[in-house]
N, C-alpha and C positions, 0 to 999 in steps of 0.2 A: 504494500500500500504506500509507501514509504517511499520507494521507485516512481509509483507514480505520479505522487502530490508532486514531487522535484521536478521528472520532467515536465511537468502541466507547468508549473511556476515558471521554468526557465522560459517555455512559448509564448508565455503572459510576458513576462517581463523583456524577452525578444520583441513581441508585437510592439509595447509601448516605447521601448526604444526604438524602435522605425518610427514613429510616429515623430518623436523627438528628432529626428536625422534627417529625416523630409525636410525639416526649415533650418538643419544646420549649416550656416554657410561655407562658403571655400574653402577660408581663410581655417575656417576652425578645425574642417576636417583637415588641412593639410598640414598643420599644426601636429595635430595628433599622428599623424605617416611621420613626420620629422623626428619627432619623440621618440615612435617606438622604432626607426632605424637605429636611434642613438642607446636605445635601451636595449636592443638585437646585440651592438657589438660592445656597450659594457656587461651584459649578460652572459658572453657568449664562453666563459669555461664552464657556467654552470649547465649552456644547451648543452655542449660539448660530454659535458660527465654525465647527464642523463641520456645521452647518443649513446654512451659510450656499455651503458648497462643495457639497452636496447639490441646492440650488435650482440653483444656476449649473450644475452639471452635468445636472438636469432639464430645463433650459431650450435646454442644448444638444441637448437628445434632441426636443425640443417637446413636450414632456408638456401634456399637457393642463391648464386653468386650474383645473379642478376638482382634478386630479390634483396641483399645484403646491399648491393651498390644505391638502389634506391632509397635505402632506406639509414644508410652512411652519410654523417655529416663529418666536415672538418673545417680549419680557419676560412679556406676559400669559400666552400658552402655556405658556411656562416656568414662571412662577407657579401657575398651575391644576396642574400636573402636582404641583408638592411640596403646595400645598392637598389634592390626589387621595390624597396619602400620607398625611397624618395624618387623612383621613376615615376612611382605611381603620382605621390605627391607633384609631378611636374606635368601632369596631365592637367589639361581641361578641365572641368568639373560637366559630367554629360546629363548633369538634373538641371531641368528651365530651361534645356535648349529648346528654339523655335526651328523645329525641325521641318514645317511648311507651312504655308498662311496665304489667304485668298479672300478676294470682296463678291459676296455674292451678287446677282441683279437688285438684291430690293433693301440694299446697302448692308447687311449682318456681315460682320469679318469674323472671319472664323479662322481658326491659328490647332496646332498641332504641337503640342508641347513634350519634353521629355519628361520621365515622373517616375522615382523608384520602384521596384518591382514591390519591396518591402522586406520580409525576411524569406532569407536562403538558409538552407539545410545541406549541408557541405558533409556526404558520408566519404571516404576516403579512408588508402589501405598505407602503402607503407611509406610513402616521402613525407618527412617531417614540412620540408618548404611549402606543402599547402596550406599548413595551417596560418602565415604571414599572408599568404599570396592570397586566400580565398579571404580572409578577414577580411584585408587592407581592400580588398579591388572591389568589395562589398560596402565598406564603408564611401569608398569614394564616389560610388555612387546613389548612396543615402540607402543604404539597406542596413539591416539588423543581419546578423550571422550566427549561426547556430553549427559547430563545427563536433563531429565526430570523427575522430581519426583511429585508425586500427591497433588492436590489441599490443603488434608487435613494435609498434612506434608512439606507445602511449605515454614515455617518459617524456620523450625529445619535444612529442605537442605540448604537454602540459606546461611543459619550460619556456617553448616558444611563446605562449599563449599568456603567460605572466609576464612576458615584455612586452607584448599589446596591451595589457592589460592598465602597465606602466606609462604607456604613452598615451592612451584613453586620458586617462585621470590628468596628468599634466593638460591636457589640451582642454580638459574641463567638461569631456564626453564621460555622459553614461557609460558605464563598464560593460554594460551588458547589451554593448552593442556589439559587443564579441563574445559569446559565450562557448563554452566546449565542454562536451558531455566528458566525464573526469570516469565515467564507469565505463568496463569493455561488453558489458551484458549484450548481448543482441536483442534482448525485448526492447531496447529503448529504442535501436534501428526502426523496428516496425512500430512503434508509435508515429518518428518521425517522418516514416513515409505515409503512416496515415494521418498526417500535416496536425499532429499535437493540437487535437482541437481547433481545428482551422486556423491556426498561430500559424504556420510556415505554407509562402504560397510558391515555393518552388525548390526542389533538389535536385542537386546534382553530385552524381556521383565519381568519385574517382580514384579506379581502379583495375584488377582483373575483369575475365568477362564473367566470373562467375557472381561478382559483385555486380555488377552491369546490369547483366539478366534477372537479376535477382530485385533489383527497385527498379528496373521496368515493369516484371511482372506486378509486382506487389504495391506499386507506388498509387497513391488517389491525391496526387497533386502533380501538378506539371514537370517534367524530367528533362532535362541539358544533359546529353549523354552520348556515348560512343561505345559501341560493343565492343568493337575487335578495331583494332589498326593492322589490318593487313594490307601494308603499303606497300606499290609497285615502282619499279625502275623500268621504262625500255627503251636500250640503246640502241638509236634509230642507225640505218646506213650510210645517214650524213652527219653523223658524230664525229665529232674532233675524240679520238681514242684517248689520245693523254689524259685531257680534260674529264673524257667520261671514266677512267678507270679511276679516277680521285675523288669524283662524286662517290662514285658506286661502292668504295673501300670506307669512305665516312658515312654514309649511309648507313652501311649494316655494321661497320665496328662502333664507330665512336662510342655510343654507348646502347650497346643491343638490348637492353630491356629495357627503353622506352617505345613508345605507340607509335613514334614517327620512323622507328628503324625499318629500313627496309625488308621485307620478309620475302618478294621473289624480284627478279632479275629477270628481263625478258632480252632477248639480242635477235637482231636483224640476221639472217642466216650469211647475208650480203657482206657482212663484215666477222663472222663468226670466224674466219681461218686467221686473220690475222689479232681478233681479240680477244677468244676464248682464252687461249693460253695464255694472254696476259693478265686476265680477271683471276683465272682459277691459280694460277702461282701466287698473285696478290693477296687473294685471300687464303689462301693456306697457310702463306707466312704469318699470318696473323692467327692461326690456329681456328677457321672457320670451317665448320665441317659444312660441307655441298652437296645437296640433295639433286640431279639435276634428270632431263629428260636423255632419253634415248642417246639424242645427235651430241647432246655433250659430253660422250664416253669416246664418241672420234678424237676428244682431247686430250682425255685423261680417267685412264682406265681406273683410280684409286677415289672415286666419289661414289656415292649412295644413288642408285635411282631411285627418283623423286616416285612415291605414289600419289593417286589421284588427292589424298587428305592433304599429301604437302600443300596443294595450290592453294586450301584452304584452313592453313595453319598460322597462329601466332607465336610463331616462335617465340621472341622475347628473351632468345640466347644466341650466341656466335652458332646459327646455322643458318642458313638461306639456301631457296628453291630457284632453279635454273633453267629457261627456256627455251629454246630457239625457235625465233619465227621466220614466218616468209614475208611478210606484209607490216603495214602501217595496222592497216582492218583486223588484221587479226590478233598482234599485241591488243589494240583494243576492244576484242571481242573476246580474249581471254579477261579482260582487266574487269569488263561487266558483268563477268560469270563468279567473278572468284572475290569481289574485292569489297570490304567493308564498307568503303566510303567514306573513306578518310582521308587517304594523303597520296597521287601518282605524279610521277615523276615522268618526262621524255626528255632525253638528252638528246639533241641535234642543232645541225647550223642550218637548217633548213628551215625558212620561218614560217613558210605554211602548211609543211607538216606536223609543227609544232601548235601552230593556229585549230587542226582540224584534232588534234588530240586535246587539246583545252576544253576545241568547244563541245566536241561529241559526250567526252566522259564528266559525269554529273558528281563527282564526291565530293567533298567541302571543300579542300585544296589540290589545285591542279596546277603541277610546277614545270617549267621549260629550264634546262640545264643548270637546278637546284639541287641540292641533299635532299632530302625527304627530310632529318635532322632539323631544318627548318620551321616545321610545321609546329610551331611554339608561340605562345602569344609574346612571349617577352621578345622574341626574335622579327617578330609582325610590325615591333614599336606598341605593344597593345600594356606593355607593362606586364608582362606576367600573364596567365591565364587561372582562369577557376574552373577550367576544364576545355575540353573541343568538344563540340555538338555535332553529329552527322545526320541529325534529322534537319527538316524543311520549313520547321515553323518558328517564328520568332529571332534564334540563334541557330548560325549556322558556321563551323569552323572555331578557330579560339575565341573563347567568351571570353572577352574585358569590361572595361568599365559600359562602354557603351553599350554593350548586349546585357547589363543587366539590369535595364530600363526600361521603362513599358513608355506611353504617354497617355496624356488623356486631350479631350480635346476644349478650348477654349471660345467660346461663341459672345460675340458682342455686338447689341443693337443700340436701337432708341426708341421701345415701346410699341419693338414688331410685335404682331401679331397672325396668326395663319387663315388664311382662310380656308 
């Protein structure tokens, strides 16, 4: 009973802090991102020693090396996190924008205004950096946040969380315009999908697909979300090879468990003799194991053949699936069968081959001789993200401030009336 009075209280006092935040101005919420940067890095051995029990606890579970990296902090992490705060704080403020406005015939002006969503429900698994990122980029655009972060990084949030907490209060913001559930209980997940008594009018999740599917299925409030990042590469026939074997090795190394890594690899059959062998030594050096089709055993008899699940795999570790095509059509008739809708990539200097692969394929980001890596809000210039959305309504790609705005609309006469 005890469980629940707390969580009902925390939506209550969520709701009225949104209410509060809606008329706070620029100045003060930027104030507070200032603060709690400055309170991230005199904080930061205390994040640091609660990472630090997080890892060793991961490690006794054997979490996974992907799974341990995301969820490892150190000075530089620490660093980019309060960096993350005053980028936000260097943003626009995207509440009161006049985002369209128009005189009717019988003179009413009527305007389109921007206007907090309200409070966010931020479920999330094991990067501690969400917990700044989803606060701050929540606050800055007048919401209330309601942050639950997973079991195995629940030292590192609660530590983070007490330096917002710190910068709240300096700036003379309610505190619980950031709150965070402090219990790993899963009953309280499904409260908050079932929007704590109509307190939270939007969640988003961030994490596995297992978490994904899980408050899609079960969520009775509106979802920002992305299943799977099964993100493609395909290196056209009029690829500059250098250029593409550099994307294509930071794609899938730099850092393999995240959503933007590449997971398959498509090549033009047209250039396959002179680059297969350059991709697959590349990535081997780098200890990538290769799942790959038929034709690319003409290169190198010591890879895995790829089965039909590879195409539609998340890897999320140094392994990637290997292609080879005939066509432009057919890369992208593979990419619309297999692909989450998240993040493709085509490398080429050919610019309306590149034009006709943007415009055919529909997933939230569509890149011409980019990393997939990319596909980041902080890298957008969006400040950070509170997640990527691969649905079609509202938010679509990295959610930043701007995406976590609704509007409503403003109508002004002199004593119309309708007939």
């Amino acid at each position: 009973m005890t469980k629940d009075i707390n969580i009902t209280q925390i939506g209550l006092r969520a709701k009225e802090a949104a209410r509060i935040l809606a008329k706070t101005t620029s100045e003060q919420k930027n104030n507070a991102l200032h603060a709690m940067s400055k309170f991230i890095l005199a904080d930061q051995q205390d994040i640091l020693d609660a990472n630090a029990i997080d890892i060793e606890n991961g490690q006794s579970k054997n979490l996974s090396a992907s799974f341990i990296d995301r969820l490892q902090l150190n000075r530089e992490r620490v660093k980019s996190i309060s960096d993350t705060l005053l980028e936000i704080a260097s943003f626009n403020d995207p509440v009161g924008k006049v985002l369209d406005s128009w005189q009717r015939p019988n003179g009413m002006h009527i305007s389109r205004v921007s206007t907090p969503l309200g409070v966010i429900g931020i479920i999330f698994e094991s990067r501690p950096n969400v917990t700044a990122d989803a606060g701050a980029l929540s606050l800055k655009a007048g919401n209330a946040s309601i942050l639950r972060g997973g079991s195995d990084g629940i030292n590192s949030c609660l530590e983070i969380h007490k330096s917002l907490v710190k910068g709240l209060k300096e700036a003379g913001i309610n505190e619980n315009a950031i709150q965070i559930i402090k219990t790993t209980d899963r009953e309280v997940v499904k409260q908050m999908l079932h929007g704590i008594n109509q307190s939270i009018d939007v969640i988003v999740p961030r994490g596995g697909k297992s978490l994904v599917s899980m408050v899609e299925e079960e969520a009775r409030v509106p979802v920002f979300a992305h299943l799977e990042g099964i993100c493609h590469i395909f290196v056209d026939k009029s690829a500059n090879q250098n250029k593409s074997l550099d994307v294509c090795i930071n794609a899938k190394m730099r850092r393999p468990g995240i959503c933007g890594a590449v997971e398959t690899i498509l090549v033009h059959s047209e250039i396959a003799n002179d680059f297969m062998p350059l991709l697959i030594n590349a990535l081997k050096a780098q200890a990538c194991e290769i799942r790959g089709c038929s034709e690319t055993f003409k290169y190198n008899e010591n890879i895995k053949q790829a089965s039909e699940e590879d195409w539609s795999t998340e890897y999320l570790l140094p392994i990637v699936s290997i292609k080879i095509v005939n066509s432009l059509d057919e890369a992208i008739k593979h990419i619309e069968q297999y692909s989450s809708g998240h993040t493709e990539s085509i490398l080429t200097e050919d610019l309306n081959r590149a034009s006709k692969f943007q415009k055919e394929l529909d997933s939230a980001i569509v890149m011409h001789n980019v990393s997939t890596q990319f596909a980041d809000g902080g890298e957008f210039g969006l400040g950070g993200e509170i997640g990527i959305a691969t649905g079609k309504f509202h938010a679509r790609g990295p959610v930043g401030v701007d995406q976590l705005t609704s509007f409503k609309y403003l109508v002004n006469g002199n004593g119309h009336t309708r007939n």
